[in-house]
TORKE-452692 format. One record per residue (C-alpha): x, y, z; residue in one letter. Coordinates in nm, 4 decimals, always signed. Layout:
<nodes>
xx,yy,zz,code
X,Y,Z,A
...
</nodes>
This chain:
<nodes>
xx,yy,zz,code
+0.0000,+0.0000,+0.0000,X
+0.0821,+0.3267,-0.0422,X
+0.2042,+0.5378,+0.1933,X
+0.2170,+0.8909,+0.2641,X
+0.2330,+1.1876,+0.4639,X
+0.1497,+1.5528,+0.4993,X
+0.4407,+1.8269,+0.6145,X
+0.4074,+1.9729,+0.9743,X
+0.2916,+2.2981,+1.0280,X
+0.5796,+2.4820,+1.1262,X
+0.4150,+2.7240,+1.3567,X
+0.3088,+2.4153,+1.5676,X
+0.5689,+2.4582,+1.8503,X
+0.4456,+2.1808,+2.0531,X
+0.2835,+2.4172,+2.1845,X
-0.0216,+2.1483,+2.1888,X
+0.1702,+1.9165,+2.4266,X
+0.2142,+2.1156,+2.6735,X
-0.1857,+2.2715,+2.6801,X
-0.2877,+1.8928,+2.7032,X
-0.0426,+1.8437,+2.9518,X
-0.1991,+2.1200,+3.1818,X
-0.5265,+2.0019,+3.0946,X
-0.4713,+1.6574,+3.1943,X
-0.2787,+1.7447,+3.5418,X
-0.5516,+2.0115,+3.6224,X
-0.8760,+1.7722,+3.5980,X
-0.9794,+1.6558,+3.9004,X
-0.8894,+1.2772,+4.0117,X
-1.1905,+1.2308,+4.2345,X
-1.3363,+0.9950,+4.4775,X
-1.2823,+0.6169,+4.4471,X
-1.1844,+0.4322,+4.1359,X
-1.5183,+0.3686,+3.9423,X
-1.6184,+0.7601,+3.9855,X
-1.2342,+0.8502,+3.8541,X
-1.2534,+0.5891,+3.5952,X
-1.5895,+0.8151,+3.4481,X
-1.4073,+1.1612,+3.4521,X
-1.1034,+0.9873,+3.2649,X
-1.3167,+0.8050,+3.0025,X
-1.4891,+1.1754,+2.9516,X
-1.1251,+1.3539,+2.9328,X
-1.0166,+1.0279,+2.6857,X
-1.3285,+1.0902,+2.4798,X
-1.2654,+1.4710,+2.4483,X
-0.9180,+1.4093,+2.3483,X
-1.0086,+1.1546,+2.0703,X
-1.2459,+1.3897,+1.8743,X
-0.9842,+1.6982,+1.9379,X
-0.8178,+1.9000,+1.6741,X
-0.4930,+1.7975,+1.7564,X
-0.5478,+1.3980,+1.8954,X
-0.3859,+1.2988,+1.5136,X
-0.2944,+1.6769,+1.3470,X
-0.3559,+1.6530,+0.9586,X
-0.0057,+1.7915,+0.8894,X
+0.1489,+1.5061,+1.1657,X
-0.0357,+1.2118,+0.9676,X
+0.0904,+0.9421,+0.7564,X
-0.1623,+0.7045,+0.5719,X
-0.2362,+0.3188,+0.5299,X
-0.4979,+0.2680,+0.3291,X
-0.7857,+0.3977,+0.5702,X
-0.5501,+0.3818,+0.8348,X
-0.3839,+0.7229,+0.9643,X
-0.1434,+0.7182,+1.2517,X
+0.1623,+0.9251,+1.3954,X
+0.4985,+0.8032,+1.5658,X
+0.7114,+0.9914,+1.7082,X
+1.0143,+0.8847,+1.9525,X
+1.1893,+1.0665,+2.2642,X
+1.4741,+0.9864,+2.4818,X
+1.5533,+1.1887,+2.8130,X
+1.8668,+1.1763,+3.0860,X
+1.7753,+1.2087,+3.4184,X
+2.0003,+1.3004,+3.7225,X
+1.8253,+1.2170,+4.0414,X
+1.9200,+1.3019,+4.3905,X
+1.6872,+1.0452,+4.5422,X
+1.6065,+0.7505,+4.3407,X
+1.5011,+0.5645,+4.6359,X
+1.2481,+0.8415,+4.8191,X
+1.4882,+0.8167,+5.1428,X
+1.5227,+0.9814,+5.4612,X
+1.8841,+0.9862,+5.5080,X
+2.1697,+0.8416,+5.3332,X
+1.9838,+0.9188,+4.9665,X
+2.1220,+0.7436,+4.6354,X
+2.1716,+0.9728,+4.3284,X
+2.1661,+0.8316,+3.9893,X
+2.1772,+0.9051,+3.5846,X
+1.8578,+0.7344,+3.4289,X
+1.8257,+0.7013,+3.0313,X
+1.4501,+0.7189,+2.9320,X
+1.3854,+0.6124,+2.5229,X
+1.0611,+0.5405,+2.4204,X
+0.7821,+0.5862,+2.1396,X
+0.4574,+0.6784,+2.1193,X
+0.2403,+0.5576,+1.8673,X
-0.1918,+0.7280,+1.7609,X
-0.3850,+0.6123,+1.5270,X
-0.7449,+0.5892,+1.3468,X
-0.9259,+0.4404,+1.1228,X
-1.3049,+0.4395,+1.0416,X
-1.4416,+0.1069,+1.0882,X
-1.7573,+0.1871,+0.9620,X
-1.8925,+0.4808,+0.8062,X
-1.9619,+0.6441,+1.0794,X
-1.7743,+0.5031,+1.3841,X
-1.4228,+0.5352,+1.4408,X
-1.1483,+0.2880,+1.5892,X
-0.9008,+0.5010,+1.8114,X
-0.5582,+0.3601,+1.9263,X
-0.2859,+0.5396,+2.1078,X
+0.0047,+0.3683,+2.2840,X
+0.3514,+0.4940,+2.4889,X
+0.6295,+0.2638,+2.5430,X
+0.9772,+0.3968,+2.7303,X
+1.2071,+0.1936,+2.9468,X
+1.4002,+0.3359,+3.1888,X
+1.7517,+0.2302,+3.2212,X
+1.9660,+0.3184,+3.5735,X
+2.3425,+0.3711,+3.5302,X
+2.3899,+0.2566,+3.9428,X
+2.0683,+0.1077,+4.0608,X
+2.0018,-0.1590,+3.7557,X
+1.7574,-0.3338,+3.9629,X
+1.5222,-0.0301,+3.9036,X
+1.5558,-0.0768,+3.5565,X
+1.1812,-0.0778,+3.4256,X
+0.9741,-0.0870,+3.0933,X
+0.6838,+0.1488,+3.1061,X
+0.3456,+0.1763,+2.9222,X
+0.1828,+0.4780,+2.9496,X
-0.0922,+0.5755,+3.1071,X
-0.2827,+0.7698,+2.8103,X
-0.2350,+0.3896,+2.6350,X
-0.5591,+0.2790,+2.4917,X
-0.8024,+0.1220,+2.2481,X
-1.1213,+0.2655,+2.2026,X
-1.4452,+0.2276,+1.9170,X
-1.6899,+0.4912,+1.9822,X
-1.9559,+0.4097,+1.7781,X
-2.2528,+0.6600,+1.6757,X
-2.6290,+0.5598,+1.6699,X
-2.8667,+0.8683,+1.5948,X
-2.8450,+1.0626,+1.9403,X
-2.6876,+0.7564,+2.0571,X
-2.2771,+0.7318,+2.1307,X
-2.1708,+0.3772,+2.2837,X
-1.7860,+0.3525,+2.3162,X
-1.5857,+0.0322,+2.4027,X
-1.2806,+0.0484,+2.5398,X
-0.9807,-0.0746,+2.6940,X
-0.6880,+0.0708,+2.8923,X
-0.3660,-0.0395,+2.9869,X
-0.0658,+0.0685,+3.2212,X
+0.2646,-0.0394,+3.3343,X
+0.5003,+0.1682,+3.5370,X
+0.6769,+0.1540,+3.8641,X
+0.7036,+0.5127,+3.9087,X
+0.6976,+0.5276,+4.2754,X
+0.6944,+0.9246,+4.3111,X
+0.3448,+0.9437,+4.2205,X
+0.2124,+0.7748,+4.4630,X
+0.2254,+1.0122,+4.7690,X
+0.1733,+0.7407,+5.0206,X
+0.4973,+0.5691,+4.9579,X
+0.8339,+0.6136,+5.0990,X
+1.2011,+0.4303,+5.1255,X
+1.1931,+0.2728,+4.7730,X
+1.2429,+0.3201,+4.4563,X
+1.0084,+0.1275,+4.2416,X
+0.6528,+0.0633,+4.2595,X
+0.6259,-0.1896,+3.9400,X
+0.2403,-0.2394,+3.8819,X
+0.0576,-0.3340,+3.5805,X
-0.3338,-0.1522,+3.5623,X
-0.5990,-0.2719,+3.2794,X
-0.9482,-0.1597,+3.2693,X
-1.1777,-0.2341,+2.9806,X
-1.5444,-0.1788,+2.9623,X
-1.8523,-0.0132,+2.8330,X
-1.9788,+0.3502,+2.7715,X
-2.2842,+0.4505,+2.6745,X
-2.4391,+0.7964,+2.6017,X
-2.7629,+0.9456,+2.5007,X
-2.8358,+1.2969,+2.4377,X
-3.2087,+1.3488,+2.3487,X
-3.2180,+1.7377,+2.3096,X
-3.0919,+1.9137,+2.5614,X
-3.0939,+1.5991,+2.8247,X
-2.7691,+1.3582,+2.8569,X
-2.8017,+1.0007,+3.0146,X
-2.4651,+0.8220,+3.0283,X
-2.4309,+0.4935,+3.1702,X
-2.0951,+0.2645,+3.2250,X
-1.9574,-0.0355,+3.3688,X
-1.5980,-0.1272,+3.3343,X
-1.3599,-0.4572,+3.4864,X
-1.0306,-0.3333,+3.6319,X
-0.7286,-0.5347,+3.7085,X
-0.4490,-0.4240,+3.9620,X
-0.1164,-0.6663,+3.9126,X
+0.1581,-0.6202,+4.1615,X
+0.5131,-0.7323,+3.9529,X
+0.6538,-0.7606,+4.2849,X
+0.6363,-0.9900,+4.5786,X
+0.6816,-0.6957,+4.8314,X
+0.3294,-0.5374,+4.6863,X
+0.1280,-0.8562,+4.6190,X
-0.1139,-0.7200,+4.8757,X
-0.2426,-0.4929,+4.6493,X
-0.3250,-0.7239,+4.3348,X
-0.6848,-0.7020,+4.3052,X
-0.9798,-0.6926,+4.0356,X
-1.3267,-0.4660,+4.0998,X
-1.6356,-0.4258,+3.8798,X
-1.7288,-0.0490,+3.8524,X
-2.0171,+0.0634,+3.7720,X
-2.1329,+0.4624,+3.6844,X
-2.4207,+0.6555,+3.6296,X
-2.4953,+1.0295,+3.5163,X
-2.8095,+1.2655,+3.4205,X
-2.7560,+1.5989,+3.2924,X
-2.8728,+1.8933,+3.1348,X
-2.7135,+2.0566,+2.8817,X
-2.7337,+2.4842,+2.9423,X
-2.5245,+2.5573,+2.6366,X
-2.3257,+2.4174,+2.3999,X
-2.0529,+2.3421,+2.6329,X
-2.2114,+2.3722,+2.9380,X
-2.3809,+2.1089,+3.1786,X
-2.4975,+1.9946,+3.5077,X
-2.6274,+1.7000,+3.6538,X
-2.6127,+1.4513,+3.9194,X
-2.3826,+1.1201,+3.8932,X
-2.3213,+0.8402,+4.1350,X
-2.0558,+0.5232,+4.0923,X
-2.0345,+0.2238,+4.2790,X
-1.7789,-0.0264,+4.3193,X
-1.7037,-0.3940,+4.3859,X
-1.3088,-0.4763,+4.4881,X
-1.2186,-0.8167,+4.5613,X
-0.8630,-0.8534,+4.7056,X
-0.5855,-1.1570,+4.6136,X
-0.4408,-1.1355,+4.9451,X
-0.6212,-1.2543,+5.2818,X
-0.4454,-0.9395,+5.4579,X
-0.6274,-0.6797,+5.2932,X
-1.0568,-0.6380,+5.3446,X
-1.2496,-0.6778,+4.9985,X
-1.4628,-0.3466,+5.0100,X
-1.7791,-0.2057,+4.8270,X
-1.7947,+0.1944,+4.7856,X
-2.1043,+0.3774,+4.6697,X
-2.0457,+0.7564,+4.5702,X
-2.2997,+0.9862,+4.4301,X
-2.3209,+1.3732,+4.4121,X
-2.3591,+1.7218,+4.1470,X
-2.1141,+1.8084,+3.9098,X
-2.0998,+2.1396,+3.6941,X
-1.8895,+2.1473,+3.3859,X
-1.9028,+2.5500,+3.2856,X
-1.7806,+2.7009,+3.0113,X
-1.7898,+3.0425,+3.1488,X
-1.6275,+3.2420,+2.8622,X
-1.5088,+3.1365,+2.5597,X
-1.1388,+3.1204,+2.7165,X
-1.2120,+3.0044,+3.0638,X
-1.3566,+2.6438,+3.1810,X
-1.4723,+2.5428,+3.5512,X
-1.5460,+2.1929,+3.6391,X
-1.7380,+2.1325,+3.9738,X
-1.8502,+1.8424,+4.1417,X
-1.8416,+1.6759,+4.4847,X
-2.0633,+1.4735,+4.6980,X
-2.1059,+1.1820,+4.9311,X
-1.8835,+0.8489,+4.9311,X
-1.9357,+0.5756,+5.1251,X
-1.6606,+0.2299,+5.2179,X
-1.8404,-0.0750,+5.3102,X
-1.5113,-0.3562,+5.4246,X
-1.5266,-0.6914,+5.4617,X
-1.4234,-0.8676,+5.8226,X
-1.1067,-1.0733,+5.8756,X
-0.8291,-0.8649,+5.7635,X
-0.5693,-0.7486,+6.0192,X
-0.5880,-0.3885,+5.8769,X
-0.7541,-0.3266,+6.2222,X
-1.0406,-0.1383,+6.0823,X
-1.3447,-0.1176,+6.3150,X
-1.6031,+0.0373,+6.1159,X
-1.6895,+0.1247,+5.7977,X
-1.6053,+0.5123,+5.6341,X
-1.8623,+0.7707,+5.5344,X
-1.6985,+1.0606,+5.3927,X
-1.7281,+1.3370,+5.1192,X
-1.4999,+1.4053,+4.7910,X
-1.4423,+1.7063,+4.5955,X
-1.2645,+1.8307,+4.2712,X
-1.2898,+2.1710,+4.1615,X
-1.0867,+2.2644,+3.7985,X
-1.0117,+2.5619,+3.6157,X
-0.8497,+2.6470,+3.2991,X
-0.8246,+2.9307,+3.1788,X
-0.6498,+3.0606,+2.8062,X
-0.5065,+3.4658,+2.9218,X
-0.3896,+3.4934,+2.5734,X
-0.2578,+3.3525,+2.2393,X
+0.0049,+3.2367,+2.4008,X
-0.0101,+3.2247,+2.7848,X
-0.2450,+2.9829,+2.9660,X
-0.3202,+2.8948,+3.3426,X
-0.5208,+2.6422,+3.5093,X
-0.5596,+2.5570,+3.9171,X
-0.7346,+2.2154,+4.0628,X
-0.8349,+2.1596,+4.4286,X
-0.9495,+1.8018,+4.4565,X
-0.9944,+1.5802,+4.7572,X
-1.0576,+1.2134,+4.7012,X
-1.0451,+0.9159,+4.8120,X
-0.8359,+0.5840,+4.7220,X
-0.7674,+0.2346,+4.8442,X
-0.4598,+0.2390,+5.0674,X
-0.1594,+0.1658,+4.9157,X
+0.0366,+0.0505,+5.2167,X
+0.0279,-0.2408,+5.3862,X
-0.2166,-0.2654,+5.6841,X
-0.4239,+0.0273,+5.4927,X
-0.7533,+0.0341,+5.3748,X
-0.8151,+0.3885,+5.2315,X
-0.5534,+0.7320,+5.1764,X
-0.7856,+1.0802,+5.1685,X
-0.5944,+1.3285,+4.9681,X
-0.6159,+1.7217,+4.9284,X
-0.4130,+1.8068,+4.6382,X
-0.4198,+2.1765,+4.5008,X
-0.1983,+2.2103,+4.1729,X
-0.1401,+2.5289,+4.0062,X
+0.0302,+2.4986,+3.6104,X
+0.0986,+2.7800,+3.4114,X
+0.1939,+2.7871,+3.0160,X
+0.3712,+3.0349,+2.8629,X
+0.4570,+3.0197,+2.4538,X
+0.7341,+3.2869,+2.5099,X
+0.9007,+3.2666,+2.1742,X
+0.7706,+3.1351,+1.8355,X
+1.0043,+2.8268,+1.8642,X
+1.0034,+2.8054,+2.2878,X
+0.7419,+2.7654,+2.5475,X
+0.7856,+2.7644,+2.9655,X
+0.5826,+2.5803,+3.1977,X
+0.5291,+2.5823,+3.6096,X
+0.3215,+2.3590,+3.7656,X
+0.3629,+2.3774,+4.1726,X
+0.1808,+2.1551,+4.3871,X
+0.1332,+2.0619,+4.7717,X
-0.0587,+1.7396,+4.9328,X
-0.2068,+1.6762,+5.2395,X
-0.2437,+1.3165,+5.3291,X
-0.4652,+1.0434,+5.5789,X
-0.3259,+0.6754,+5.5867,X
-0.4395,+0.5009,+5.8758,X
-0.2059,+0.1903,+5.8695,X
-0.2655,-0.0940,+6.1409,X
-0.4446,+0.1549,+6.3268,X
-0.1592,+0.3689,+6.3185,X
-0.2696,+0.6905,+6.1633,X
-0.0407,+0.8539,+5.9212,X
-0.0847,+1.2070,+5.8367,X
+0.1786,+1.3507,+5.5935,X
+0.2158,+1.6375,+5.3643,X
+0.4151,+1.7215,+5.0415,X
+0.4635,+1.9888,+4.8091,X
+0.7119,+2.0442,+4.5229,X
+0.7180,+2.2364,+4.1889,X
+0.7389,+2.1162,+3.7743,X
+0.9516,+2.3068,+3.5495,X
+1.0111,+2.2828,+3.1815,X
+1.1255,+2.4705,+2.8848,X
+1.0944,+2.3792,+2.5352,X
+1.2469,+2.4448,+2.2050,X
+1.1156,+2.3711,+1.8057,X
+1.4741,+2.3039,+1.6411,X
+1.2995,+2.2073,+1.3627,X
+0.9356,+2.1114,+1.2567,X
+1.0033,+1.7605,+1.3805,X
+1.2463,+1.7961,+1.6069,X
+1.1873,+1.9473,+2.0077,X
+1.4398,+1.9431,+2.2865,X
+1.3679,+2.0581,+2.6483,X
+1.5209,+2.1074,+3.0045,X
+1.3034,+2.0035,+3.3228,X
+1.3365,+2.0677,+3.7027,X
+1.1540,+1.8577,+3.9375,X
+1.1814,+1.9088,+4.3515,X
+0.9523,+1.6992,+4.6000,X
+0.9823,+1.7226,+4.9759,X
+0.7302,+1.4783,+5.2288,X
+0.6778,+1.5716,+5.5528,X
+0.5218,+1.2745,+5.7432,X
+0.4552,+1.2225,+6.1676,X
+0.4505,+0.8319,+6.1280,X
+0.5689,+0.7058,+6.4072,X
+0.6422,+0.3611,+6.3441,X
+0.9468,+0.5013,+6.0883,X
+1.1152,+0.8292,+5.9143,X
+0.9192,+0.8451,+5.6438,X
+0.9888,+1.1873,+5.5065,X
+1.2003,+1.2777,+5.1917,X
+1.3411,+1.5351,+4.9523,X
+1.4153,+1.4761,+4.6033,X
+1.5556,+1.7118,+4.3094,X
+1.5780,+1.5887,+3.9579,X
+1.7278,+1.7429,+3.6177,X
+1.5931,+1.5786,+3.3097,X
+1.7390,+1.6987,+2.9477,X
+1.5168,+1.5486,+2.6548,X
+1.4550,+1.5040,+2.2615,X
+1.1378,+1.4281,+2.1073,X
+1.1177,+1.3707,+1.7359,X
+0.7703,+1.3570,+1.5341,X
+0.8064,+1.1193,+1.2163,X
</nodes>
């Protein structure tokens, strides 16, 4: 077959990458697992049917097939590979990878969506934290149109063992899990009402024997009713519910239940809020020895804002509180506060800057021992169009934890300076 492709645009300064980078960090994650699970199939859907998911002058063509490749490698210098409180171990980590989109119409009016990231990490030191890593945004999806009718199947993979993202954990270096959901949307929008209904089968694999606690599968299950005020503007009621089922005897199977408002607000043409909140509810199991004595009635929030200043400069602040199975052992649930301010700035017609600080506070009861921790830090990046495939940028990361566990020093500080090239085939 033949093949072919279009030149980039060369006023496209990857400028795009770092807008749906701000986007993504800025929505909220919110309450448990089948209620986040929702708000990322929504963000997954919006990105699919974006401008700039596959960019006309970024595609190359099989037959009805268009896709775009494009490969990166970065070199990391880290302070404090291993999230320690004293004695910390610095390192040089090499980070290739690709990263692979693609579409093609199945039928004539439904569409077949694929987008995968693979990287490995390599440590110049520490070689057992050597890692392969799928990202997160990795994922086949067919959204498939029937009159006012959308149903999208779908299915989502993961496998990293980032450990820094996970707030909750200290003292190592590697968190090496593998995450799959795949499931079922479905969407009706008769006029100015929208009914969306969901149910989705997630898998959590520990690749580790010191984690095997956590490997679990849950059925999730979501519902939503809305009104539509404007074109993009809703608000509604949804509620979520949740079935996890635990490989390990140590940790309680638990149902959740979680149902609330949400307001998604498109309050000038440059500025987006997204509201909701509501009630959540953990029902556990007896037997484990997490030393839990009752079940957990509390509340979640997320609150996002992004807002475009100008052409070239754009801002966005989240304040989310939700609510997660514990990730240590002897846990049952973490409640998180996390309020995240980014900031983009397309300084030059070749160069854009970007901030993003953060700061979390933290509740991990663990054996009965409550943890209470927080951390902040700050994100920044600058990036540079050498050519109209080629990018390079600089990065500055800084984390500090601040945790009153008794039972061990659990705090940390970590810098790390990452130089990187990204090319676009």
């Amino acid at each position: 077959m033949a093949l072919k492709k279009t030149q980039p645009s060369i006023l496209r300064l990857g400028l795009h990458l770092t807008v749906a980078a701000l986007f993504l960090a800025a929505s909220p994650l919110v309450a448990q697992e089948a209620l986040r699970t929702a708000v990322q199939g929504d963000r997954s859907y919006e990105k699919r049917n974006a401008s700039d998911y596959l960019p006309r002058d970024e595609r190359m063509q099989i037959g009805p097939v268009s896709f775009g490749v494009s490969a990166y490698y970065g070199l990391e210098w880290n302070d404090n590979v291993n999230l320690t409180a004293t004695n910390p171990d610095n390192d040089l980590i090499h980070r290739p990878g690709v990263n692979l989109r693609a579409l093609w119409p199945a039928t004539k009016d439904s569409t077949l969506s694929f987008g995968m990231g693979i990287g490995y990490e390599k440590y110049m030191d520490n070689s057992d934290l050597d890692s392969l890593n799928i990202s997160p945004d990795s994922e086949l999806a067919w959204d498939i149109p029937i009159k006012d009718w959308v149903i999208t199947l779908y299915e989502g993979v993961t496998y990293s063992q980032d450990a820094i993202s996970e707030a909750g954990l200290s003292g190592t270096g590697e968190f090496p899990r593998l995450e799959n959901t795949i499931g079922v949307r479905t969407r009706w929008h008769p006029n100015r009402y929208i009914f969306e209904a969901g149910y989705a089968h997630y898998n959590f694999i520990s690749d580790s024997s010191e984690y095997d606690y956590l490997t679990r599968s849950a059925e999730q299950f979501f519902g939503r009713v809305a009104y539509q005020v404007a074109a993009i503007t809703r608000a509604g009621v949804e509620a979520s519910a949740e079935l996890t089922d635990y490989d390990s005897a140590d940790r309680d199977d638990n149902q959740n239940v979680s149902v609330g408002p949400f307001v998604e607000w498109q309050l000038m043409r440059d500025l987006r809020i997204m509201l909701r909140g509501g009630f959540v509810t953990y029902s556990f199991d007896s037997g484990a020895t997490t030393n839990r004595s009752s079940d957990l009635d509390t509340y979640y929030f997320g609150l996002s804002m992004n807002h475009q200043l100008t052409e070239h400069l754009m801002h966005g602040l989240s304040v989310v509180r939700s609510v997660q199975q514990g990730i240590n052992e002897g846990s049952d649930v973490t409640e998180v506060l996390t309020v995240r301010y980014n900031v983009s700035w397309a300084f030059h017609r070749h160069a854009s800057l970007s901030v993003s600080p953060y700061f979390e506070h933290g509740n991990e009861p663990q054996y009965g021992v409550e943890e209470i921790y927080d951390r902040f830090g700050v994100n920044l990046g600058v990036s540079y169009r050498l050519t109209d495939q080629l990018t390079t940028g600089l990065g500055y990361s800084y984390n500090n934890k601040d945790s009153d566990f008794a039972l061990q020093n659990r705090d940390y500080k970590q810098n790390s300076v990452t130089l990187s090239v990204s090319y676009q085939f």
